[in-house]
C-alpha positions in Angstrom: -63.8 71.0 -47.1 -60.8 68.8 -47.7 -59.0 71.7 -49.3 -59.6 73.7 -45.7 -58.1 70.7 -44.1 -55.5 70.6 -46.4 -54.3 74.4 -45.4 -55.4 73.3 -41.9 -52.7 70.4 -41.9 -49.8 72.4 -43.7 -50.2 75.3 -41.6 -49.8 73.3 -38.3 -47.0 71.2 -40.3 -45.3 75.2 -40.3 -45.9 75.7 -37.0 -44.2 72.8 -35.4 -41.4 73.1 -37.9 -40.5 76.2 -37.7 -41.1 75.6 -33.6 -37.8 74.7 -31.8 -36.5 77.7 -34.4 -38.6 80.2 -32.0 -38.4 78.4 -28.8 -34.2 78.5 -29.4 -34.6 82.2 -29.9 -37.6 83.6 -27.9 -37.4 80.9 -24.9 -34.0 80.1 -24.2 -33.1 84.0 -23.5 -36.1 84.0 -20.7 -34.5 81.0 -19.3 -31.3 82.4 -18.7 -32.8 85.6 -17.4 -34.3 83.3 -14.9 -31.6 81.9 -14.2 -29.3 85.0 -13.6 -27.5 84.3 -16.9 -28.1 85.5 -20.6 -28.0 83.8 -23.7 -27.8 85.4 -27.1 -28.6 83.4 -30.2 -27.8 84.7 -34.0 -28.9 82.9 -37.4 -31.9 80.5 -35.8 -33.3 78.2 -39.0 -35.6 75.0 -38.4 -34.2 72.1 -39.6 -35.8 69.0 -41.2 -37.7 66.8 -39.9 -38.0 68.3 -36.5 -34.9 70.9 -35.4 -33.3 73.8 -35.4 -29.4 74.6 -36.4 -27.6 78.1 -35.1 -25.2 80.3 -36.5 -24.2 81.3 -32.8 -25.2 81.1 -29.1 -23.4 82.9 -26.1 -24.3 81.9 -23.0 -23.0 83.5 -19.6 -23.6 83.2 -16.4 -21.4 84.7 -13.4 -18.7 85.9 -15.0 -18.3 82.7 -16.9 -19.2 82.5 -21.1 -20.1 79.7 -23.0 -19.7 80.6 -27.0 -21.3 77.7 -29.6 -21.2 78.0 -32.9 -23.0 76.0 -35.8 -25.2 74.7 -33.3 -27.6 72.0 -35.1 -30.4 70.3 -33.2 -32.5 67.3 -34.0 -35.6 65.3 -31.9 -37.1 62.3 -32.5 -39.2 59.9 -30.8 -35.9 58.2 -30.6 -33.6 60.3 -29.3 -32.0 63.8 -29.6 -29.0 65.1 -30.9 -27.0 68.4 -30.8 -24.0 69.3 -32.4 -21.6 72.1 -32.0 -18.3 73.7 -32.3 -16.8 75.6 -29.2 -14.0 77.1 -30.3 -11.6 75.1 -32.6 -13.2 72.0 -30.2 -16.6 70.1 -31.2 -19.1 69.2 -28.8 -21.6 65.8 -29.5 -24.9 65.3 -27.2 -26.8 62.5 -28.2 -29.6 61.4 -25.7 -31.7 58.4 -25.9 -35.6 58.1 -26.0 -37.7 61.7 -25.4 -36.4 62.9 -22.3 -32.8 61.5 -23.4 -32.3 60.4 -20.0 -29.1 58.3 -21.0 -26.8 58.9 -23.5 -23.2 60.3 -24.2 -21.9 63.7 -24.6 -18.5 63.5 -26.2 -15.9 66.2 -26.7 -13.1 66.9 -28.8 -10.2 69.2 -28.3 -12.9 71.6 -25.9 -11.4 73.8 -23.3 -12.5 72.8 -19.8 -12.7 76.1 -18.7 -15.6 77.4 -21.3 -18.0 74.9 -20.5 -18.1 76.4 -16.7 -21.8 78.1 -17.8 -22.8 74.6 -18.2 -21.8 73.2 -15.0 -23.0 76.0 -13.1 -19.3 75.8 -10.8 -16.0 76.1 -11.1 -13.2 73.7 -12.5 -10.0 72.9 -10.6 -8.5 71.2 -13.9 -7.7 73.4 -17.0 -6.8 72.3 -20.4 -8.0 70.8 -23.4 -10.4 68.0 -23.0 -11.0 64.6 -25.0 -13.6 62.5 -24.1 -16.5 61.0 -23.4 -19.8 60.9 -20.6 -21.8 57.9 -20.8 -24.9 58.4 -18.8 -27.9 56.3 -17.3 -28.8 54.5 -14.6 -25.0 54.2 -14.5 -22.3 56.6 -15.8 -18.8 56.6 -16.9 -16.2 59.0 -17.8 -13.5 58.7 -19.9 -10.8 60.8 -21.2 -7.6 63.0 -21.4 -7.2 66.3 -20.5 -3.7 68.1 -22.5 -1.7 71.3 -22.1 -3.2 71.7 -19.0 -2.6 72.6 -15.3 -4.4 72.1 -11.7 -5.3 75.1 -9.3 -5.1 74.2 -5.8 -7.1 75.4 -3.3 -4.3 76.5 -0.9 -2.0 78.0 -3.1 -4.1 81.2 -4.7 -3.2 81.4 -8.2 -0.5 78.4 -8.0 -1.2 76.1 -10.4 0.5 72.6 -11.4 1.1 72.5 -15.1 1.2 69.0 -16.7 1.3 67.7 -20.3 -1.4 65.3 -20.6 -4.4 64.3 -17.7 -6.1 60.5 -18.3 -8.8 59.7 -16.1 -11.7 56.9 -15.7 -14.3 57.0 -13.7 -17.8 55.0 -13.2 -20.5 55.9 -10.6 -23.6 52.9 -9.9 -26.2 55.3 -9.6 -27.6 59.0 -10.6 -27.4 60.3 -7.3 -24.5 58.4 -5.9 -20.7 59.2 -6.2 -17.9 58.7 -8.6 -15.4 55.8 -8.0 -12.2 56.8 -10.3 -10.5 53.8 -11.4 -7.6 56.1 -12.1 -6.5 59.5 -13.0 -3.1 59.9 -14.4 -0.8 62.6 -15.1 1.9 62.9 -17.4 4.8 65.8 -17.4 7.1 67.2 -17.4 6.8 69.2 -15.0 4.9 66.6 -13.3 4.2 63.2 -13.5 1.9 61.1 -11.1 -1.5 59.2 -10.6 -4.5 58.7 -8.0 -7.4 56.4 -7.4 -10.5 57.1 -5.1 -13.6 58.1 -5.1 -15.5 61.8 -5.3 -18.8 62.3 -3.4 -21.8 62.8 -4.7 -21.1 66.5 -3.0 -17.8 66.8 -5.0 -15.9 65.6 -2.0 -12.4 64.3 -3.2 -10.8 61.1 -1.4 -7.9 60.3 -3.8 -4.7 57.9 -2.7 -1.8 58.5 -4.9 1.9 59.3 -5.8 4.4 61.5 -7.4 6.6 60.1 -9.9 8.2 62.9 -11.5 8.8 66.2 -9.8 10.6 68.9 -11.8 10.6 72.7 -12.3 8.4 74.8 -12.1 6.3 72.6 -9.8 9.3 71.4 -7.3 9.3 74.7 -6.0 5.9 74.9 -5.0 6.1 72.0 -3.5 7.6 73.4 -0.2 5.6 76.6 -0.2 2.0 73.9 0.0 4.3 72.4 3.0 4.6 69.1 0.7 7.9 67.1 0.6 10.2 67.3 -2.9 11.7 63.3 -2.4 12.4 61.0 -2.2 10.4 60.2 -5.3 7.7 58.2 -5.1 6.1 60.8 -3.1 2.7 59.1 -1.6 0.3 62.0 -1.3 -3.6 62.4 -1.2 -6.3 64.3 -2.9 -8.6 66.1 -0.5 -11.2 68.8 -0.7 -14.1 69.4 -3.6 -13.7 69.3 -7.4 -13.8 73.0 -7.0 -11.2 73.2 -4.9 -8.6 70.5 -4.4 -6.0 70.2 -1.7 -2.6 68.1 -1.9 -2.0 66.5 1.4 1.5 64.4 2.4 1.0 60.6 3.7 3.1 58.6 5.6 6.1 60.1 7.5 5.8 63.9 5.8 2.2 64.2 7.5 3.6 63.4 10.8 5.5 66.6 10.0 2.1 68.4 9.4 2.8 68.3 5.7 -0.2 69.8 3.9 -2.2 70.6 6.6 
């Protein structure tokens, strides 16, 4: 009898071991198919005490591909972790309690543009990121974005190229809206900073100005109907996360600059 228990207890000791292994490579495929995407995972191994590690997972959804490798998850009663490298980046989810409903997600040297899949939209901002997402009850961002550009919505494939993007940002409430402290860019070609806020629908209400303005971005200034000085230019951010818009204050939008 206790020797029938004992097979009893180390077979279901397997199963839940060897669990998130197959529900990482059976479940999360049929959960992309859902969800119009697919996801392809190679090299799934449990992982002691209660995990699963990766050798690979490509996710894509609309065009848009998310590539992970050396994926390693853990769970607790505690919280949950998952590691990964995404591309010559690292990514770091830790969540707090079992449904790890605060926590951080921090990443290192990560390109803005692969974790699109994730976010289910698409950025305005392109570069490397460095950072890190508090989240909770309240939330915070902070972090730099390097050797990167912004695509504005106006200009089809005009982008502004900058050398380094810092921004922080805090929002009260899961469902409310973002107040950024500030977000400040650093050129050449382009050198300026904002503050505002950005609704809980993405809306962008940013006040800011230009500091530096130099090729190739002074001469799309005049082609977005946006002054090139004196500098400090005092502009605005307007329009969604998605799809920013530049708009001229003071004298220049009496001029319909922007608009």
């Amino acid at each position: 009898m206790l020797r029938r228990l004992g097979l009893f207890a180390l077979g279901l000791a397997t199963l839940v071991w060897i669990a998130p292994a197959c529900a990482l490579s059976l479940a999360l495929p049929r959960l992309a198919a859902n969800a119009g995407g697919v996801a392809e995972v190679s090299g799934a191994l449990p992982v002691l005490p209660f995990g699963v590690r990766a050798s690979h997972v490509h996710v894509a959804r609309e065009g848009r591909a998310l590539d992970l490798d050396e994926l390693r998850a853990t769970w607790t009663p505690w919280h949950t972790r998952v590691e990964a490298r995404v591309a010559d980046g690292t990514l770091l989810f830790r969540g707090e309690g079992l449904r790890a409903q605060s926590g951080f997600l921090r990443l290192q040297d990560v390109a803005l543009e692969s974790l699109e899949p994730l976010l289910g939209d698409t950025l305005a901002v392109r570069g490397k990121a460095d950072g890190i997402w508090r989240f909770g009850t309240q939330s915070s961002v902070e972090g730099s974005v390097s050797r990167g550009a912004i695509v504005l919505a106006r200009a089809g494939s005009f982008e502004l190229p900058f050398a380094q993007l810092v921004v922080s940002a805090a929002r009260e409430a899961p469902d409310a809206g973002w107040t950024v402290h500030f977000a400040n860019v650093q050129g050449p070609p382009l050198s300026a900073s904002a503050a505002g806020t950005i609704g809980a629908d993405g809306a962008l209400a940013l006040e800011g100005q230009v500091r530096e303005l130099d090729e190739p971005v002074l001469s799309l200034f005049p082609l977005l109907r946006l002054p090139t000085g004196p500098l400090p230019l005092a502009l605005g951010v307007e329009g969604s996360l998605a799809a920013p818009r530049l708009v001229a204050r003071g004298t220049a939008t009496q001029m319909g600059a922007g608009r």
